[in-house]
C-alpha positions as CSV (number, residue, x, y, z in Angstrom):
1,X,103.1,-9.3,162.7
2,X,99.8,-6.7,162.7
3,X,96.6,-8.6,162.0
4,X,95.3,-7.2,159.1
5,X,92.0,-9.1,158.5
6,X,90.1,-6.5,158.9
7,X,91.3,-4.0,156.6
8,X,91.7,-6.4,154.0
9,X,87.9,-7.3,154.3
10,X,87.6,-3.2,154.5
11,X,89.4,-3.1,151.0
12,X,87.7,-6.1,149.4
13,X,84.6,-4.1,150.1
14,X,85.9,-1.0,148.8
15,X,86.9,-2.3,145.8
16,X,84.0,-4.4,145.3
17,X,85.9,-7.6,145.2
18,X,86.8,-10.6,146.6
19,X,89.4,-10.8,149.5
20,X,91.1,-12.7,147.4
21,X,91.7,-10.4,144.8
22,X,93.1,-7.7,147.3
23,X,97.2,-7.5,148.1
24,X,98.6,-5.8,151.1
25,X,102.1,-4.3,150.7
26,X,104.0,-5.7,153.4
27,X,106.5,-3.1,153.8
28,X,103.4,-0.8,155.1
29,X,101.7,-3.4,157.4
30,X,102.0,-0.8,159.5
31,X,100.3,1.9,158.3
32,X,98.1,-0.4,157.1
33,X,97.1,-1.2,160.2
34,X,95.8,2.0,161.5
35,X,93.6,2.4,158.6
36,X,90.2,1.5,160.4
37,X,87.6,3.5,157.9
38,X,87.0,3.0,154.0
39,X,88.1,6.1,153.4
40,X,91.5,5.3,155.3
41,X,91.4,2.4,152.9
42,X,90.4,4.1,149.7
43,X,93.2,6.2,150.1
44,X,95.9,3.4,150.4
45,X,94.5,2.2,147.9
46,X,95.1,5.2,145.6
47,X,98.3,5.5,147.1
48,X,99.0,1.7,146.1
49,X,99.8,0.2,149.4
50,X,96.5,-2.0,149.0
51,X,96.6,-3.4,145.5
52,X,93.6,-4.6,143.8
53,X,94.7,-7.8,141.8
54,X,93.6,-8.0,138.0
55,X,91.3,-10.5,136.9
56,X,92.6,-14.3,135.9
57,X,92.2,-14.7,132.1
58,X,90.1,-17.8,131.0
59,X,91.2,-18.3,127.6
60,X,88.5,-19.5,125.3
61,X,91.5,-20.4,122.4
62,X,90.7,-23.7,122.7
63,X,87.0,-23.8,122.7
64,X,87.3,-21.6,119.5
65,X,89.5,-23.7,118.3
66,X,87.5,-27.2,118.7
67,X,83.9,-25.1,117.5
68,X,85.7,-24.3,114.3
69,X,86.4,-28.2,113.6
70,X,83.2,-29.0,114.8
71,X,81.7,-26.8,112.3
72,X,83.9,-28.5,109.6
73,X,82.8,-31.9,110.8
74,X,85.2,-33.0,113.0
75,X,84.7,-34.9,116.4
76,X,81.5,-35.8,115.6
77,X,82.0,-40.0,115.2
78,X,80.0,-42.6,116.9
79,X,82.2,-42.1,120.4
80,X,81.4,-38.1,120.7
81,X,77.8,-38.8,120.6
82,X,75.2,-38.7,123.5
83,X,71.5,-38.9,122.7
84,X,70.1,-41.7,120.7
85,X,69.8,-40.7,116.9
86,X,66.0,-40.0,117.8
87,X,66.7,-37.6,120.3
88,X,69.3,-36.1,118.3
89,X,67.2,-34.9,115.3
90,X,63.8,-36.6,115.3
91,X,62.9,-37.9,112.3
92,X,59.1,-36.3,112.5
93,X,61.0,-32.6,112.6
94,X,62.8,-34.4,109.2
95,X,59.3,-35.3,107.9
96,X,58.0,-31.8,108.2
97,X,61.2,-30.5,106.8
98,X,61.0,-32.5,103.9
99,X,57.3,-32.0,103.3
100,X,57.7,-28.0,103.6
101,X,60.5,-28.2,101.4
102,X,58.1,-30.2,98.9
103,X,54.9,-28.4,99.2
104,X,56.7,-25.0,98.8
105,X,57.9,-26.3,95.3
106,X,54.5,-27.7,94.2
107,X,53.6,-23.9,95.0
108,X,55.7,-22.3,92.6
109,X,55.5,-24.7,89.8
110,X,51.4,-24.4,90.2
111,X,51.9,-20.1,90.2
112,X,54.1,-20.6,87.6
113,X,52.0,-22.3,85.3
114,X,54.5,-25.6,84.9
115,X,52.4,-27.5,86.3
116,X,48.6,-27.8,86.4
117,X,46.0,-27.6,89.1
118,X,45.0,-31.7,88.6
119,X,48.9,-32.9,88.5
120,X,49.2,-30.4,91.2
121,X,46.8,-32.8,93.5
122,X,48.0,-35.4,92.7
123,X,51.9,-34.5,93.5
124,X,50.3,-33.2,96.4
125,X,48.6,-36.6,97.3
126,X,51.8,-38.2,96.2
127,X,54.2,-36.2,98.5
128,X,51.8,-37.2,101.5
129,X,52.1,-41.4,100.7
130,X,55.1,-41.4,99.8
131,X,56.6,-42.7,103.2
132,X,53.3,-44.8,104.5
């Protein structure tokens, strides 16, 4: 049995990956063995007595799959969640929501002449007391 080490370390650096990913036909161990340059090696592995394997596939099927549910809804109950309700979605970023929301209306009922520029104020005034 020929010590290939080397030339598989050779071939993992030649093919720019891990040793791992490099097979050595063991019919040609000997031939193999002589190689002792990367172009020895580059050249068995064009012949295809080094082999290079593919990548492993990580499927992401199921990830999809569970995003897609969560987007519906699903696994979202009292057991799936981490973070107090505060942390979560604070309710100051709900306040200022709410109050854009609100103030963006009072705009276009003012510029389109609904409403006027005294109930304007005071809806204004309103929308600010209303949770205090």
């Amino acid at each position: 049995m020929v010590n290939l080490r080397s030339q598989k370390r050779l071939a993992a650096s030649v093919a720019s990956v891990g040793q791992r990913k490099i097979w050595l036909d063991p019919s040609e161990q000997a031939e193999i063995g002589n190689a002792n340059s990367r172009l020895h090696v580059k050249k068995l592995i064009k012949d295809g007595r080094i082999i290079v394997k593919p990548n492993v596939i990580h499927s992401r099927a199921r990830t999809r799959a569970l995003l897609a549910a969560k987007r519906k809804g699903r696994h979202t109950g009292v057991g799936k969640r981490q973070g107090t309700a505060e942390a979560r979605m604070p309710t100051k970023v709900q306040w200022m929501r709410r109050q854009r929301v609100l103030r963006r209306l009072l705009r276009k009922y003012r510029e389109g002449g609904k409403i006027d520029k005294h109930l304007c104020v005071s809806s204004f005034i309103h929308s600010i007391f209303q949770d205090i």
